[in-house]
DSSP file (Angstrom, degrees, kcal/mol; ACC not computed):
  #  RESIDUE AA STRUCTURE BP1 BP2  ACC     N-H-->O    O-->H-N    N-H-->O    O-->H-N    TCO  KAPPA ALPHA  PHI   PSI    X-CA   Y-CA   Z-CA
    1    1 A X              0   0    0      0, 0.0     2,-0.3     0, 0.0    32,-0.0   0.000 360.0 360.0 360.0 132.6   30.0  -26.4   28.9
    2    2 A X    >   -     0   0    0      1,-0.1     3,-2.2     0, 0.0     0, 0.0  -0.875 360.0-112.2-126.2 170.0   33.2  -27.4   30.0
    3    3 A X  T 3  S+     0   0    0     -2,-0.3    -1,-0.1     1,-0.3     0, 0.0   0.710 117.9  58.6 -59.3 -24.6   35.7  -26.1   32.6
    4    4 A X  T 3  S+     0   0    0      2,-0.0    -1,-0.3     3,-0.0     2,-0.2   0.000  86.1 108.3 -82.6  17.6   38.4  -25.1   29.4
    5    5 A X  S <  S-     0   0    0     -3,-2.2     0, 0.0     1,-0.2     0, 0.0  -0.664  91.0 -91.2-106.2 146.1   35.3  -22.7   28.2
    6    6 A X        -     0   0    0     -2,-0.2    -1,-0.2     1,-0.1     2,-0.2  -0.021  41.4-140.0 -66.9 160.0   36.2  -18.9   28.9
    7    7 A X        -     0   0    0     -3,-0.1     2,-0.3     2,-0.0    -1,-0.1  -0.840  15.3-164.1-124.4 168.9   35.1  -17.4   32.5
    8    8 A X        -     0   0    0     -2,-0.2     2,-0.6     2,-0.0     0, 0.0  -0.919  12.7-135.7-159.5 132.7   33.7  -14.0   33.0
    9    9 A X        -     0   0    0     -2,-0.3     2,-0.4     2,-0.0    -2,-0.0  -0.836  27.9-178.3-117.9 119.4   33.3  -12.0   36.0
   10   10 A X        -     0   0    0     -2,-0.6     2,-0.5     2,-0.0    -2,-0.0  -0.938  25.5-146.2-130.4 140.1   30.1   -9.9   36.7
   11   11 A X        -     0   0    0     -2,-0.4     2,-0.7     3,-0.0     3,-0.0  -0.833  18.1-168.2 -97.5 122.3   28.8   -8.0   38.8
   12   12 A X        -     0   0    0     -2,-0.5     5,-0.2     1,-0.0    -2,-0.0  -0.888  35.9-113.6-111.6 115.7   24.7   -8.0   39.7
   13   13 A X     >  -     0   0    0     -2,-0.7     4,-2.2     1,-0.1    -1,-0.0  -0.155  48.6-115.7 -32.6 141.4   22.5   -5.5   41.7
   14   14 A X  H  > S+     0   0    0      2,-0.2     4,-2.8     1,-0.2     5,-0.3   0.813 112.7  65.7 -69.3 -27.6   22.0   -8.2   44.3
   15   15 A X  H  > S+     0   0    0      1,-0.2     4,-2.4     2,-0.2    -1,-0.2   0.988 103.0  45.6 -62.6 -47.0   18.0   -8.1   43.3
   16   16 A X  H  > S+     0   0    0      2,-0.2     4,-2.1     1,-0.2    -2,-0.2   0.930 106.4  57.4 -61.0 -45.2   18.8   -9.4   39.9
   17   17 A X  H  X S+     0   0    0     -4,-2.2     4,-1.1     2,-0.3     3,-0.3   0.956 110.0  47.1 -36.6 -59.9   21.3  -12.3   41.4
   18   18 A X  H  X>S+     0   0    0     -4,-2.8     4,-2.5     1,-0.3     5,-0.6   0.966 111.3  52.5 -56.4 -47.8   18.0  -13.7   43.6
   19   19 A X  H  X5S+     0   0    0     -4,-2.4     4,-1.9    -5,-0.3    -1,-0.3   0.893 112.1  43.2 -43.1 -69.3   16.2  -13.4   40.4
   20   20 A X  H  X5S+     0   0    0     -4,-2.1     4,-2.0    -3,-0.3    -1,-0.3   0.794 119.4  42.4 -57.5 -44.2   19.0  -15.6   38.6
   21   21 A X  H  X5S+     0   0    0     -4,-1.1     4,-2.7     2,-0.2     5,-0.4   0.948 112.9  49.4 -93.0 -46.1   19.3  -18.1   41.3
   22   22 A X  H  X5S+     0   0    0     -4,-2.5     4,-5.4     2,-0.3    -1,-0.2   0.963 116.4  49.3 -33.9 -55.8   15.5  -18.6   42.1
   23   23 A X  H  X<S+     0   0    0     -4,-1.9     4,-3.1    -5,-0.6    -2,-0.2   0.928 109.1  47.6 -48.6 -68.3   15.4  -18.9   38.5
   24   24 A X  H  <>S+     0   0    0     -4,-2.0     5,-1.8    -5,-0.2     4,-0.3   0.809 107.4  53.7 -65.3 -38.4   18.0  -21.3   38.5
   25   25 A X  H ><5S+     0   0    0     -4,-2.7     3,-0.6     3,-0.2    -2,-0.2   0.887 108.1  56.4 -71.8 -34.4   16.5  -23.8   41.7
   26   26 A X  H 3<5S+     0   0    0     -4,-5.4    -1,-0.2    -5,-0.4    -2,-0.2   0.978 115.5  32.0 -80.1 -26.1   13.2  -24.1   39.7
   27   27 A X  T 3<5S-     0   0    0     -4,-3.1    -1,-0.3     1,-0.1    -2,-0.2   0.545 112.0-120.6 -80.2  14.9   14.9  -25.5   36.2
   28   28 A X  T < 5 +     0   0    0     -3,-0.6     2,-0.3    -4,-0.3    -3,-0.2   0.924  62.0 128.3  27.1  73.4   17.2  -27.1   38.0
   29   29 A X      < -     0   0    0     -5,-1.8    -1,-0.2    -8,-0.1     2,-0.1  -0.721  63.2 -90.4-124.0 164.1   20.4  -25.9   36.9
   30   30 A X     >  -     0   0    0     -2,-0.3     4,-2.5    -5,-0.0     5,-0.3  -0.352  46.7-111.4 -49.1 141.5   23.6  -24.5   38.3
   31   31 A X  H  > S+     0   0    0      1,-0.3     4,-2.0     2,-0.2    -7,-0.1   0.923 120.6  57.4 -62.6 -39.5   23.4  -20.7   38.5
   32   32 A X  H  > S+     0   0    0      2,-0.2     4,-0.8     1,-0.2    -1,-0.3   0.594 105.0  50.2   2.7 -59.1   26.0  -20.9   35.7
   33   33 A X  H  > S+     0   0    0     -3,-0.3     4,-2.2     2,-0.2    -2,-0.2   0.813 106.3  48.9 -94.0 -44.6   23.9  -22.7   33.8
   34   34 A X  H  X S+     0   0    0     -4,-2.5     4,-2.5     2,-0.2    -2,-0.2   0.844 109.0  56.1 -44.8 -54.5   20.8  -20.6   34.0
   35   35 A X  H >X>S+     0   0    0     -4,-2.0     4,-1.7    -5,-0.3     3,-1.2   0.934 114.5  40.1 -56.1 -84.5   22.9  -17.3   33.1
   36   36 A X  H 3X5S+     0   0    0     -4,-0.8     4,-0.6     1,-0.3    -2,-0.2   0.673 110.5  58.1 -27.6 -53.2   24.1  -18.8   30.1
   37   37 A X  H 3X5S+     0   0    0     -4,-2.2     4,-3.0     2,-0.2    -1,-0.3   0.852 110.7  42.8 -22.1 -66.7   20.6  -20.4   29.5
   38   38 A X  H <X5S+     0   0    0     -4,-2.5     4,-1.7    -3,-1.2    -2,-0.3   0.806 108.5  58.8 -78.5 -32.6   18.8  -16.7   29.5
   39   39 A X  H  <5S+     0   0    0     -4,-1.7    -2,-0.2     2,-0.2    -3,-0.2   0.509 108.7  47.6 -69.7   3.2   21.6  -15.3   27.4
   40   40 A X  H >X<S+     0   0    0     -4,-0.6     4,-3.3    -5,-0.5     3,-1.6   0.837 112.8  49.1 -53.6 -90.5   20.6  -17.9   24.9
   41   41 A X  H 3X S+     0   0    0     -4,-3.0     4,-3.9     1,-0.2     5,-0.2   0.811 110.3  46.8 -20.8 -65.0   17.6  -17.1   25.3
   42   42 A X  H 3X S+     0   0    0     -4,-1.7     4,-1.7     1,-0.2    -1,-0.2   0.775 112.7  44.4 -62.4 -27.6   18.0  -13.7   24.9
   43   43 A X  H <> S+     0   0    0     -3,-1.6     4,-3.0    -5,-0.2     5,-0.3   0.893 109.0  62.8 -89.2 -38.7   20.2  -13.5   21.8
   44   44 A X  H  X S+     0   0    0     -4,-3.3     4,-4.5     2,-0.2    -2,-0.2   0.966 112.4  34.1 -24.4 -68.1   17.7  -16.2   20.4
   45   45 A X  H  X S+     0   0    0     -4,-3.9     4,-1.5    -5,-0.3     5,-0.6   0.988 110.7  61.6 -60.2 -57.6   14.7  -13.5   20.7
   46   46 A X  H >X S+     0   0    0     -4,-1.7     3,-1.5    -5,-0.2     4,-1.3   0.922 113.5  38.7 -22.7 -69.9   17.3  -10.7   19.8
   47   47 A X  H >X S+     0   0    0     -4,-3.0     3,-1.1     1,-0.3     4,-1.0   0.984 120.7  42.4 -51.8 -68.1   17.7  -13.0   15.9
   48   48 A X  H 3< S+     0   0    0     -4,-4.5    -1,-0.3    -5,-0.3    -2,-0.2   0.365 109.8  51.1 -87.3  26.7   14.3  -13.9   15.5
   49   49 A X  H <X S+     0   0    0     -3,-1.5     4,-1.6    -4,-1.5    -1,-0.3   0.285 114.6  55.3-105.6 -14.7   12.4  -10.1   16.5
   50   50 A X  H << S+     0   0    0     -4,-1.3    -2,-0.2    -3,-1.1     4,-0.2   0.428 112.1  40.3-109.1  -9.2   15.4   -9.1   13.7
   51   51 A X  T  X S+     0   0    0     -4,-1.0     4,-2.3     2,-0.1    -3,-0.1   0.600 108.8  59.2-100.5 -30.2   13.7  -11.7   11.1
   52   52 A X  H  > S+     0   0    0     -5,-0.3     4,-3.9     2,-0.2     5,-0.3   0.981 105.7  46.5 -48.4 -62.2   10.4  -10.8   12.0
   53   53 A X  H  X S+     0   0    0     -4,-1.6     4,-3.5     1,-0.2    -3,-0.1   0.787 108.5  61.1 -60.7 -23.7   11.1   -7.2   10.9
   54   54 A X  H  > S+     0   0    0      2,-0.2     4,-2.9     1,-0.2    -1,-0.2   0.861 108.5  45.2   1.4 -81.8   12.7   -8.6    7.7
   55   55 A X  H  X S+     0   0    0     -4,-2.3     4,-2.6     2,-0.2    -1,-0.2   0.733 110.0  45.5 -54.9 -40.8    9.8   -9.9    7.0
   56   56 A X  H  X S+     0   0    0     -4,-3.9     4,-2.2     2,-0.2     5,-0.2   0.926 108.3  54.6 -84.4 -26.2    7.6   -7.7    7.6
   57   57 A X  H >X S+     0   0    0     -4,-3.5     4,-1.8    -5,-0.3     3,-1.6   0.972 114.8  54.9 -43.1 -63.3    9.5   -4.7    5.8
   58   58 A X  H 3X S+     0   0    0     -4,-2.9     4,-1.7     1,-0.3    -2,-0.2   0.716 106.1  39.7 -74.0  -6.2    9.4   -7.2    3.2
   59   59 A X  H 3< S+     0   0    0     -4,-2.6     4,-0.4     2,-0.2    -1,-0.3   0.596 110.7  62.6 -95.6   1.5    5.9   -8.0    2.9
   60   60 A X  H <X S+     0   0    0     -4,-2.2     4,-1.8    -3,-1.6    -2,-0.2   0.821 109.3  42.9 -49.8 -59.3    5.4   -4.4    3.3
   61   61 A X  H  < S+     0   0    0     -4,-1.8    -2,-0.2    -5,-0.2    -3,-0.2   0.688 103.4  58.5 -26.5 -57.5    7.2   -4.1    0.2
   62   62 A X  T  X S+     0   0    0     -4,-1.7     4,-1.6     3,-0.2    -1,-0.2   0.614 108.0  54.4 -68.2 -22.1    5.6   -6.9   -1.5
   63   63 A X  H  > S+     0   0    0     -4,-0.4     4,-1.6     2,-0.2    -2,-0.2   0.984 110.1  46.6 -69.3 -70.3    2.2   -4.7   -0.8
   64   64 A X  H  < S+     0   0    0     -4,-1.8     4,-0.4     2,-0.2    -1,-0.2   0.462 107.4  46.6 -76.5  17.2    3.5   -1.7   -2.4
   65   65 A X  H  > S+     0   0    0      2,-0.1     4,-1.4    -5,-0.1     3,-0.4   0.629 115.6  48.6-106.4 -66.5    4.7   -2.7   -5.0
   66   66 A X  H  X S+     0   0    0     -4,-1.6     4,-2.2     1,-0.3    -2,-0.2   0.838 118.6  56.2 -15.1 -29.5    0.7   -5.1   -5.6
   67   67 A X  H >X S+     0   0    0     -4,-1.6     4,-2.2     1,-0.2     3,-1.2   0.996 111.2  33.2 -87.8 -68.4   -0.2   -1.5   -4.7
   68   68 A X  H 3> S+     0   0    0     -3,-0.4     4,-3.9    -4,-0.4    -1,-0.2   0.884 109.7  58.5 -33.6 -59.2    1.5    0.3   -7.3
   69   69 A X  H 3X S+     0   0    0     -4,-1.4     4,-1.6     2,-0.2    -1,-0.2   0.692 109.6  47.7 -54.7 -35.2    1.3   -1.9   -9.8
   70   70 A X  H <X S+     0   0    0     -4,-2.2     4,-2.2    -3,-1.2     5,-0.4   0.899 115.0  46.0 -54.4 -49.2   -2.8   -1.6   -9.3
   71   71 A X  H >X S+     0   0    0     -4,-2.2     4,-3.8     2,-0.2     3,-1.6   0.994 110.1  54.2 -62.9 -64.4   -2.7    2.2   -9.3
   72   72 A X  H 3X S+     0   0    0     -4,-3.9     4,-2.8     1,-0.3    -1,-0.2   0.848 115.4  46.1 -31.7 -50.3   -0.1    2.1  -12.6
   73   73 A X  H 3X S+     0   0    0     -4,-1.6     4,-3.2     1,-0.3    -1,-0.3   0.917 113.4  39.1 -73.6 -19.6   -2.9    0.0  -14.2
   74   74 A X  H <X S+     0   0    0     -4,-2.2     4,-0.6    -3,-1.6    -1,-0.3   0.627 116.1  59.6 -99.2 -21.5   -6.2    1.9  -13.4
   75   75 A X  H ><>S+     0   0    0     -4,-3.8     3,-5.2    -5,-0.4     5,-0.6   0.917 106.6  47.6 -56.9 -51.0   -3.8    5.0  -14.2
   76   76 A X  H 3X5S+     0   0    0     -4,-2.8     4,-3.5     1,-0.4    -2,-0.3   0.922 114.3  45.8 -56.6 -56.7   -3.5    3.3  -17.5
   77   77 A X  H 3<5S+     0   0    0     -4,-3.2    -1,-0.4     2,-0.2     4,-0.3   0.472 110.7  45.5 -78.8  14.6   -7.0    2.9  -17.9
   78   78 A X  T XX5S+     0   0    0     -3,-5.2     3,-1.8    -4,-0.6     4,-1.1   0.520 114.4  54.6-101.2 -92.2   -8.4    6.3  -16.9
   79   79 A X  H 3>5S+     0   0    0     -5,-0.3     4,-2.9     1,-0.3    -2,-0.2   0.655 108.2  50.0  -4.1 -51.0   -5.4    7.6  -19.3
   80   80 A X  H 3X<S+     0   0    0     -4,-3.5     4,-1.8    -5,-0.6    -1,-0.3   0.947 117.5  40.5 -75.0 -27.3   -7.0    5.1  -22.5
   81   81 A X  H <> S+     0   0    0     -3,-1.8     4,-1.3    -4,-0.3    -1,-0.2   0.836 109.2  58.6 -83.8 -10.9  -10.6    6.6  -21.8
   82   82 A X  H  X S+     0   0    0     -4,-1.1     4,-3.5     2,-0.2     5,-0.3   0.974 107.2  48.2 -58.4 -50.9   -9.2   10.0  -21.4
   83   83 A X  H  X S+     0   0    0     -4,-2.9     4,-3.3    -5,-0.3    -2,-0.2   0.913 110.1  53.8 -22.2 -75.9   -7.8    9.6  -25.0
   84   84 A X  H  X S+     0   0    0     -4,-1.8     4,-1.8     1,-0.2    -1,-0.2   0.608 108.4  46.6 -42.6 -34.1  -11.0    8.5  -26.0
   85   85 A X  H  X S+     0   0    0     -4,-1.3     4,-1.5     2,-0.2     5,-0.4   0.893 113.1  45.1 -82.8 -46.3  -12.8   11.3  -24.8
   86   86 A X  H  X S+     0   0    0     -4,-3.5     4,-2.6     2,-0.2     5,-0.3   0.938 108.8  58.1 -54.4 -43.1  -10.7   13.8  -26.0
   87   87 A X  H >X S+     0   0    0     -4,-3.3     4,-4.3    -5,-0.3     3,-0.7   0.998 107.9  49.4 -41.3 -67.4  -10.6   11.8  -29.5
   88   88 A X  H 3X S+     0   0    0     -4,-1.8     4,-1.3     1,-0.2    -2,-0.2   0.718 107.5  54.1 -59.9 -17.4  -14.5   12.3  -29.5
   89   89 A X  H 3X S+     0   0    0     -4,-1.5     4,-1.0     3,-0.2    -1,-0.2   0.605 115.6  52.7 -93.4 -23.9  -14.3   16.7  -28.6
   90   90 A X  H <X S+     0   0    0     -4,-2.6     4,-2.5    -3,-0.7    -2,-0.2   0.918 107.9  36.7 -61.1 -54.7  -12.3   16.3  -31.4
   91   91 A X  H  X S+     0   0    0     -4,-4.3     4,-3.6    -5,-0.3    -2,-0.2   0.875 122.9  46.4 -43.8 -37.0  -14.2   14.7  -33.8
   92   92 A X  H  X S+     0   0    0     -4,-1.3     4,-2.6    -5,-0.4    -1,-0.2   0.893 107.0  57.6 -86.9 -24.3  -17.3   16.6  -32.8
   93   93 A X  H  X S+     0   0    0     -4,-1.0     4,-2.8     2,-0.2     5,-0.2   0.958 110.0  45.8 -70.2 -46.7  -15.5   19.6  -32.8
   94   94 A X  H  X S+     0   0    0     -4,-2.5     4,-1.8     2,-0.2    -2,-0.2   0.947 106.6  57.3 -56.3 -54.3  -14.7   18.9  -36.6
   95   95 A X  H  X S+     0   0    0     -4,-3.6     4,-1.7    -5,-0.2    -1,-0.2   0.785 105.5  54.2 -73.2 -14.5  -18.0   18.0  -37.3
   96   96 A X  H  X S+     0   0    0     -4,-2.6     4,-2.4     2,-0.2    -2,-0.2   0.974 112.3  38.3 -57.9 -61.7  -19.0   21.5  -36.1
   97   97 A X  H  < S+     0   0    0     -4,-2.8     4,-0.4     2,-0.2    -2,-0.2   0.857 111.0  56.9 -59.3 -25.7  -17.1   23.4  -37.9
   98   98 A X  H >< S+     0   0    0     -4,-1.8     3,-1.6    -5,-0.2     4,-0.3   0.944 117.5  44.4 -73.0 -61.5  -17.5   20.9  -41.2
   99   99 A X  H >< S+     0   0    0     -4,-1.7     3,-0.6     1,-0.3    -1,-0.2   0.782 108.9  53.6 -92.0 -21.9  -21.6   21.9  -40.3
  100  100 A X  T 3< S+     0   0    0     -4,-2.4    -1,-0.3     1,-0.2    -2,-0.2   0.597 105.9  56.3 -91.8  -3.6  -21.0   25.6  -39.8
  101  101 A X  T <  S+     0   0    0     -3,-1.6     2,-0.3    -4,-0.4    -1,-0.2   0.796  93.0  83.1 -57.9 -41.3  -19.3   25.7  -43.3
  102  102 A X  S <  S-     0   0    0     -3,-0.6     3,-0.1    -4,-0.3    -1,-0.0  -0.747  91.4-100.2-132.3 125.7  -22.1   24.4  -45.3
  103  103 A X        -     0   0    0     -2,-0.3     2,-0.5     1,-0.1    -1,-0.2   0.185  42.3-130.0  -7.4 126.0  -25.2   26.2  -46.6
  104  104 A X        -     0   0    0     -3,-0.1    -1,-0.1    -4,-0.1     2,-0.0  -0.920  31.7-105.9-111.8 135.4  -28.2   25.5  -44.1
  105  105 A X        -     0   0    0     -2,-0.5     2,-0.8    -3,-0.1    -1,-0.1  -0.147  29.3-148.1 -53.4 126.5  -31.0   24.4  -45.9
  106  106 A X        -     0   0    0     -2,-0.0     2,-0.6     1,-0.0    -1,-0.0  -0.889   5.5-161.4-128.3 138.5  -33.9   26.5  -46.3
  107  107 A X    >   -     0   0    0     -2,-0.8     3,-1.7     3,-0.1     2,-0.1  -0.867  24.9-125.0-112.4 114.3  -37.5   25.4  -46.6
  108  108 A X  T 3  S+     0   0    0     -2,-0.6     3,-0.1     1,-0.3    -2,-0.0  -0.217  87.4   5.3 -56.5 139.8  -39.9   27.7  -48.1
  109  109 A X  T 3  S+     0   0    0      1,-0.3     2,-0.6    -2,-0.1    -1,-0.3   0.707  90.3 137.5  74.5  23.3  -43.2   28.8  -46.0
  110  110 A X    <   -     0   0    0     -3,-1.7     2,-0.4     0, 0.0    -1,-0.3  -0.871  34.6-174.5 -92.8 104.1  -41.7   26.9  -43.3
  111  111 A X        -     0   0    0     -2,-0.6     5,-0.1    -3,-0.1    -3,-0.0  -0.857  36.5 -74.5-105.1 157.7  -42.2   29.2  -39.7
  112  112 A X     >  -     0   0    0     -2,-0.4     4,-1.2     4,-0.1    -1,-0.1   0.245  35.1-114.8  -0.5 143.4  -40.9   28.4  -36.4
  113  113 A X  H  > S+     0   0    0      2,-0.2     4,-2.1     3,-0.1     5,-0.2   0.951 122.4  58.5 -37.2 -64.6  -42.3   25.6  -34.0
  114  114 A X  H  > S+     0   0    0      1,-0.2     4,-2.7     2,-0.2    -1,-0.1   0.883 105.6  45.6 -48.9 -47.4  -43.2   28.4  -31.9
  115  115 A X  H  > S+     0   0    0      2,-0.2     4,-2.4     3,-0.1     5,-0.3   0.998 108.1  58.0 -69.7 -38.4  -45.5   30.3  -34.7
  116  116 A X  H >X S+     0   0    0     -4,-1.2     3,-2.2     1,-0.3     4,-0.8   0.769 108.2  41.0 -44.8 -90.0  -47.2   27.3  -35.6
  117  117 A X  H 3X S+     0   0    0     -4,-2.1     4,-2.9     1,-0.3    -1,-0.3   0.574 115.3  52.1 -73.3 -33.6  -48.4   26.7  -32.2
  118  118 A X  H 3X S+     0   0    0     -4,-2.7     4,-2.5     2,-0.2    -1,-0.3   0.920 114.1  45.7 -54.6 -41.6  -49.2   30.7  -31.8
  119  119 A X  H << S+     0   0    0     -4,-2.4    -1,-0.2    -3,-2.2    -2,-0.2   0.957 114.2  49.1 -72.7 -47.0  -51.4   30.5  -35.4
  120  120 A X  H  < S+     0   0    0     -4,-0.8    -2,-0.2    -5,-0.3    -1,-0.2   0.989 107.7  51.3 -76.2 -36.1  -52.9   27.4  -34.2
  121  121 A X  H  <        0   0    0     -4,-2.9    -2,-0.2     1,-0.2    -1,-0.2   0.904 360.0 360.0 -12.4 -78.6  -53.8   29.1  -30.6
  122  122 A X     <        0   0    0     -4,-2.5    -1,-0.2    -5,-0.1    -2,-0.1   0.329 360.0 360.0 -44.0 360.0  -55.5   32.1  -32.6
């Protein structure tokens, strides 16, 4: 800092001053030097709490889209066995009707499970 550097007149609740000059005796600085010093500081934190959140929106981001991008596939693969089932209630449905077309076989003297076992009972 030099003496051709812009000046600026403030005014401080007198508690905050002590604060600033206390402040100032233990780093050893000018009181000057100390304000300027904590608005450093402060614009410092200001920048990097405003890169943090950056980050984390973007790895927030980078999650839901991993996240998505899981769900899309395990959609994809409940979708390919849905197919597959639905393929097979077709196919069996076809071979139902294809069996309910066709002449059912008939074997003479042949009775029921159920008589047999009654005749053998007797």
């Amino acid at each position: 800092m030099s003496r051709e550097d812009p000046q600026l007149k403030l005014r401080l609740p007198e508690e905050l001053k002590q604060r600033v000059v206390e402040a100032a005796r233990r780093n050893n600085r000018s009181v000057n030097a100390e304000i300027v010093n904590l608005l450093e500081d402060a614009f410092i934190t200001e920048v990097f709490a405003e890169k943090m959140e950056r980050l984390s929106v973007e790895r927030a981001d980078q999650r839901s889209a991993a996240q998505a991008k899981s769900i899309n596939s395990r959609l994809s693969e409940i979708e390919a066995k849905l197919d597959q089932l639905l393929a097979f209630e077709d196919h069996y449905r076809e071979q139902a009707e294809h069996s309910k077309s066709k002449p059912s076989v008939v074997v003479r003297n042949e009775k029921p499970l159920s008589a047999r076992r009654q005749k053998d009972e007797e």
